[in-house]
C-alpha positions, -999 to +999 in steps of 0.1 A: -166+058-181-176+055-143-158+088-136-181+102-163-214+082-147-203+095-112-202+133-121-237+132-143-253+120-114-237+145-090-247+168-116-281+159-118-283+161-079-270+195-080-296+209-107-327+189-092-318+211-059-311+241-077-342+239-096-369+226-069-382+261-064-374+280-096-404+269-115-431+274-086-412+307-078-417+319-122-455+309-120-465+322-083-442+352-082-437+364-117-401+363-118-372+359-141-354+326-147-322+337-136-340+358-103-361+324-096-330+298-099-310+320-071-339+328-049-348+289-054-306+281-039-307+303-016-339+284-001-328+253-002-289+260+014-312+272+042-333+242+042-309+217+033-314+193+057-350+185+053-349+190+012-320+162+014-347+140+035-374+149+013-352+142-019-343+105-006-382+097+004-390+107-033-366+081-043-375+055-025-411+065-031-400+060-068-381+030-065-412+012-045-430+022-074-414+012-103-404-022-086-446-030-080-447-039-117-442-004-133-477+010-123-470+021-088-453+045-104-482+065-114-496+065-079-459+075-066-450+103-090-485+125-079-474+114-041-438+129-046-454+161-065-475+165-035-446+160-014-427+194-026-455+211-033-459+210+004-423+217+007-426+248-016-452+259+009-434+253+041-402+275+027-426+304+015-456+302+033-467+341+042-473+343+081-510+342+070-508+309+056-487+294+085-518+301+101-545+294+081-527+263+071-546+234+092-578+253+097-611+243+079-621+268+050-654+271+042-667+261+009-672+279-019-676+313+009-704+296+026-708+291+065-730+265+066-711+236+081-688+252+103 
């Protein structure tokens, strides 16, 4: 039974990775499941390290939330959703958004304020 537990959670591991990019990549990039989950591996063997750090924060994230009575949990999961949507960024960013990343946009078109 604990051989079982073992491998469902390396399994689960393995998928979370694999899938961290695929359903950003369908909606942003109108591509195919099977294009999305190999473009979304590819990304993160190149990023390993820091999606590995960013994988163990949302964890802990988690954990810290669930343990503050259940309802730090719905301040956590929106933090760890922001957390690789930023990631998703970082890995695809175009060199225009690098760029334009930190700069204050105007609102709405305007430039009053600036």
């Amino acid at each position: 039974f604990i051989i079982i537990l073992i491998g469902y959670f390396i399994f689960q591991i393995v998928w979370s990775f694999a899938l961290i990019f695929a359903i950003p990549l369908i909606i942003e990039h109108d591509l195919g499941v099977l294009d999305s989950i190999k473009i979304s591996l590819s990304a993160v063997f190149a990023n390993l390290g820091g999606l590995v750090v960013l994988m163990l924060a949302g964890a802990l994230i988690a954990l810290l939330g669930t343990l503050a009575l259940c309802l730090g949990i719905f301040i956590a999961i929106p933090v760890i959703w922001a957390a690789n949507v930023f990631a998703y960024k970082q890995v695809f960013a175009s060199d225009d958004d690098r760029t334009n990343m930190f700069t204050r946009q105007p609102a709405y078109g305007s430039i009053f304020g600036n």
